[in-house]
N, C-alpha and C positions, 0 to 999 in steps of 0.2 A: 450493913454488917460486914467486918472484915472477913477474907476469908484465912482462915490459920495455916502458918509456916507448915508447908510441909517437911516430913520429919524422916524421906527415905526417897531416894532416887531410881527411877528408872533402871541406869545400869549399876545399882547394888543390887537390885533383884536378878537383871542378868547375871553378872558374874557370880553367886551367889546357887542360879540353877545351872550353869555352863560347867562352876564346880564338881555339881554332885552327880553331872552324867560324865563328866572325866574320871571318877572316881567308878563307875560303874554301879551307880545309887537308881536304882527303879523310882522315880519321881510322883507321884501322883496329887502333889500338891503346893501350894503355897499360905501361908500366913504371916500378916502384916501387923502389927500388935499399933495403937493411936501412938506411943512413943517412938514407931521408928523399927525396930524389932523385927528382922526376918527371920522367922521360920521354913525349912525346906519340910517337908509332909512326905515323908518315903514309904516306899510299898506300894500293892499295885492298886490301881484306883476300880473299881465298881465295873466301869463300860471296859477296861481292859481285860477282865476276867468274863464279863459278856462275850466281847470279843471273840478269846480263846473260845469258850464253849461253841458257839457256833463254828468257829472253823473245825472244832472237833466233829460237831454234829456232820456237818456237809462231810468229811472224810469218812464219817462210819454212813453216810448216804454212797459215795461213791462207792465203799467196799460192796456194800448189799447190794449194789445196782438200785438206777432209778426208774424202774419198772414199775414203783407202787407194792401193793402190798406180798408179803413174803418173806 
């Protein structure tokens, strides 16, 4: 069974997200449609907002002191 022409290259998807962080576009994704079709997916992804929250949590731990309870 042949395998089917691909229908999007490598560096279209690069330039494509090199674009949208030029532009100052928060990334959090990609989508590729079987026609070829790129989508850039902006906003912030899931683990980047985990992210922040834990470094929040650790600075409001550094404020309180880390002596445990109190």
């Amino acid at each position: 069974m042949p395998r089917a022409r691909c229908t999007f290259r490598q560096r279209d998807v690069t330039a494509a997200l090199k674009a949208a962080v030029a532009a100052g576009v928060p990334v959090c994704g990609i989508k590729i449609s079987p026609e070829g079709a790129i989508e850039v997916v902006i906003g912030k992804s899931q683990g980047q907002d985990l992210l922040t929250a834990d470094a929040e949590l650790e600075r409001w731990r550094k404020e309180k002191g880390a002596g445990g309870a109190g």
